[in-house]
C-alpha positions as CSV (number, residue, x, y, z in Angstrom):
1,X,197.1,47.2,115.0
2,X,198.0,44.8,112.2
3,X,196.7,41.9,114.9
4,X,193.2,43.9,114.9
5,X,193.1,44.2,111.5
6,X,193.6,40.3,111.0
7,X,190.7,40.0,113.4
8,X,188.0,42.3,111.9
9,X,188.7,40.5,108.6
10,X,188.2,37.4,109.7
11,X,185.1,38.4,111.2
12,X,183.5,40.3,108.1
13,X,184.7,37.1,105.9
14,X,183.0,34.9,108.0
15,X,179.7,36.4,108.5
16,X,179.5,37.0,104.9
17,X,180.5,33.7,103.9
18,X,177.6,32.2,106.5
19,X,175.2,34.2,104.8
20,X,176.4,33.5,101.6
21,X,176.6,37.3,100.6
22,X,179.0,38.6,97.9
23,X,181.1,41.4,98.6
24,X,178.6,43.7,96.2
25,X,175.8,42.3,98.2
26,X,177.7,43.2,101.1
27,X,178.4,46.8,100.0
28,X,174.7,47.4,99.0
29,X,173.8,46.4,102.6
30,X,176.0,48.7,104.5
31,X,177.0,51.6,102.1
32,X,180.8,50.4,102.1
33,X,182.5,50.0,98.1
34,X,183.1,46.3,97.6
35,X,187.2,47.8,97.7
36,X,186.9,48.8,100.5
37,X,184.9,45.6,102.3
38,X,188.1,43.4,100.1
39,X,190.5,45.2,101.8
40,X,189.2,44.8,105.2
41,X,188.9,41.1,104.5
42,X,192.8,41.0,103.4
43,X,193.6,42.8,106.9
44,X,194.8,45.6,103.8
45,X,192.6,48.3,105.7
46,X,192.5,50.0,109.3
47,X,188.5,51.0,108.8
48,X,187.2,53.5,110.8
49,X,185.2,53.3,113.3
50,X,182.6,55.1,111.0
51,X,183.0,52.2,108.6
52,X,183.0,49.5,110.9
53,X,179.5,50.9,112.3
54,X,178.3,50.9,108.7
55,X,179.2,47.7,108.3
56,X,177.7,46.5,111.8
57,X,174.7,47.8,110.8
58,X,174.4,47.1,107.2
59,X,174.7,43.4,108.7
60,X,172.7,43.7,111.6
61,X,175.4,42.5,114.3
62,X,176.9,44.3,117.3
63,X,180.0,46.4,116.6
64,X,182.2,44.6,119.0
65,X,181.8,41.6,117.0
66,X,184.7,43.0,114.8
67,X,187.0,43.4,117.3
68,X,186.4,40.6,119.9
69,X,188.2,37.1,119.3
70,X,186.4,35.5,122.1
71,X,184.2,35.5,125.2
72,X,185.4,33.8,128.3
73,X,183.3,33.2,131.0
74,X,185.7,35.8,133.7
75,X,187.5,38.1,132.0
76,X,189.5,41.4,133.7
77,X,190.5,44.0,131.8
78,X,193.5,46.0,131.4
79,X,192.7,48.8,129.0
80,X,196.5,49.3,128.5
81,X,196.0,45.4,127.0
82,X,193.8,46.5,124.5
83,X,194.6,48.1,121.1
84,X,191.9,51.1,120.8
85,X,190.4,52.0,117.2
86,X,191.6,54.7,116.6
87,X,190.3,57.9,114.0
88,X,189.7,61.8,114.2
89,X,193.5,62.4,112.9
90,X,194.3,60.6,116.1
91,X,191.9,62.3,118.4
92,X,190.0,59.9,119.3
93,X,190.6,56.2,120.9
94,X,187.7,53.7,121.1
95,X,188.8,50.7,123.7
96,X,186.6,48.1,123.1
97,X,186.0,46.8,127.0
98,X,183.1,44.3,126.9
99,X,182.4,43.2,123.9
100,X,178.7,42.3,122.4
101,X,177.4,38.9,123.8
102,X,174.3,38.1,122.2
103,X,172.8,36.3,125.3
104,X,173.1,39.9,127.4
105,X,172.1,42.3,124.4
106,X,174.7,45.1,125.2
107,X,178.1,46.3,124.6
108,X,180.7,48.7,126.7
109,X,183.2,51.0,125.1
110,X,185.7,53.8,126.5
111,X,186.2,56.7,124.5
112,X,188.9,59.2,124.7
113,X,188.0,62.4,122.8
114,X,191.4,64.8,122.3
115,X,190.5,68.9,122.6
116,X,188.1,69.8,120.0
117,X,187.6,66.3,118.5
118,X,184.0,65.9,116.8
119,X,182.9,62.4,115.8
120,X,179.5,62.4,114.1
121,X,178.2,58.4,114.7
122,X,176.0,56.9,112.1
123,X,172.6,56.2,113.3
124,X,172.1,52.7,114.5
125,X,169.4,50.3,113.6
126,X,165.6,50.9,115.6
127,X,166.2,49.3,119.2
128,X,169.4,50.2,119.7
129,X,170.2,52.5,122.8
130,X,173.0,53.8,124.4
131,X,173.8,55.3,127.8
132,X,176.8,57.1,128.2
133,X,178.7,58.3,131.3
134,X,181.0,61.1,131.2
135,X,184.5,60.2,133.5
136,X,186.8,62.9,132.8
137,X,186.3,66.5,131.5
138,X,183.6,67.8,129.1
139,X,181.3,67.0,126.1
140,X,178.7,68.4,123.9
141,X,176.2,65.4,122.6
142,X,174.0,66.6,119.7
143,X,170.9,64.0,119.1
144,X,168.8,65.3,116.0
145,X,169.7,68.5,116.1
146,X,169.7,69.0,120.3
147,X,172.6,69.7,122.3
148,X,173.7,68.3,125.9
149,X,176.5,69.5,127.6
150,X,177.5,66.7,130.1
151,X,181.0,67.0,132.5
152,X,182.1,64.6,134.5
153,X,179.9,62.8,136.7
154,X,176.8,63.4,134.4
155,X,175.3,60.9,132.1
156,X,172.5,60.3,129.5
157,X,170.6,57.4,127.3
158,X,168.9,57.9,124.0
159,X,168.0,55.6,121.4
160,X,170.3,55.5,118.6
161,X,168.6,55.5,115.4
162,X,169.1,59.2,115.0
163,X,172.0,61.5,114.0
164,X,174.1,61.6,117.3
165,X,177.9,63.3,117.2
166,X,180.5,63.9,120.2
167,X,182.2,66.2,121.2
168,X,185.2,67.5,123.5
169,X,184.4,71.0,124.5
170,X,187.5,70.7,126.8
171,X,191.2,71.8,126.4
172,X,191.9,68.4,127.6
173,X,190.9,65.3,127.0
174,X,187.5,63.8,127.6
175,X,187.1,60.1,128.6
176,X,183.2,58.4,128.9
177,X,181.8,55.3,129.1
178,X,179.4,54.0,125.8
179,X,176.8,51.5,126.9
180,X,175.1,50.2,123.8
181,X,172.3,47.9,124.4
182,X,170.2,45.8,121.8
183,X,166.8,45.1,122.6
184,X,166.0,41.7,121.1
C-alpha cells in the first residue's frame, strides 16, 4: 500500500505543480482540507476512495490517474498483481484494471462489496457515465433517490453527475465491473 501511496502523491504533486495551484487552491477546488491534500502529497495518507474522487473531480482528471504509473501499449492483468483501494472498514476493494487513457475517454474498475457494505459515490462532473456489470451475487444501486436491484448477469449505465451509492444486498460478497467513460 505504502508503494500506492508514493504513487497518488506524486500524481496530486505533479498536477498541481503544472497548474501552478497551491495546496489552498487545491482544497477549494475539490472540498479536501489543505492537511489532508499535504499528507497525500508526503505519501503520509491512504485517502479514500471518497477523497480521491473529490480530488479527481475538483481537478477535472480521471480517477485512475492516481493510481496508474504508466500505460503500455499491451498490458495483461493479474488482479492478484494489483493492490486494491481499499475503504468501508475493509468491505470494500476497488482494483484499478484499466486505467484512464485520455485518447480512449474511459476507465475500468472491479469492485468487491463485503455483505452489507454501502458506499455512497460523489457525483462526478456533467459527461461523465458509467456502466456497470454485476459478476457475482447481488446489489442495490440507488441514482437520485431510485433503486435497482441488479444480480449477476444484469447490468446498467447512468450518467454520473448525480447522487449514486452501492450496495451488497447479499450474505456474500458482490463483485461488478465499473466502466466510467468521459465524453470529451
Amino acid at each position: 500500500m505504502k508503494k500506492l501511496n508514493l504513487i497518488i502523491g506524486n500524481k496530486l504533486k505533479s498536477i498541481r505543480n503544472e497548474r501552478n495551484l497551491s495546496l489552498d487552491e487545491v482544497a477549494k477546488l475539490t472540498g479536501v482540507s489543505k492537511a489532508m491534500l499535504g499528507q497525500i502529497e508526503r505519501a503520509q495518507s491512504n485517502p479514500t476512495v471518497s477523497t480521491l474522487w473529490k480530488i479527481s473531480t475538483g481537478l477535472k482528471v480521471s480517477f485512475s490517474f492516481f493510481v496508474d504509473e504508466n500505460q503500455d501499449d499491451l498490458k495483461v492483468i493479474y488482479q492478484n498483481d494489483i493492490n486494491p483501494i481499499i475503504e468501508e472498514n475493509n468491505r470494500m476493494k476497488l482494483y484499478p484494471i484499466f486505467p484512464f487513457d485520455s485518447n480512449k475517454g474511459f476507465e475500468i474498475f472491479t469492485i468487491e462489496l463485503g455483505p452489507g457494505c454501502n458506499h455512497i459515490s460523489t457525483p462526478h462532473n456533467d459527461g461523465v457515465e458509467e456502466y456497470i456489470i454485476v459478476t457475482e451475487g447481488q446489489i442495490e444501486i440507488t441514482i437520485n433517490d431510485k433503486k435497482f436491484i441488479l444480480q449477476k448477469g444484469n447490468s446498467i449505465r447512468f450518467m454520473a453527475n448525480k447522487p449514486h451509492s452501492y450496495k451488497n444486498i447479499n450474505q456474500d460478497i458482490s463483485v461488478f465491473q465499473n466502466i466510467i467513460f468521459y465524453f470529451k
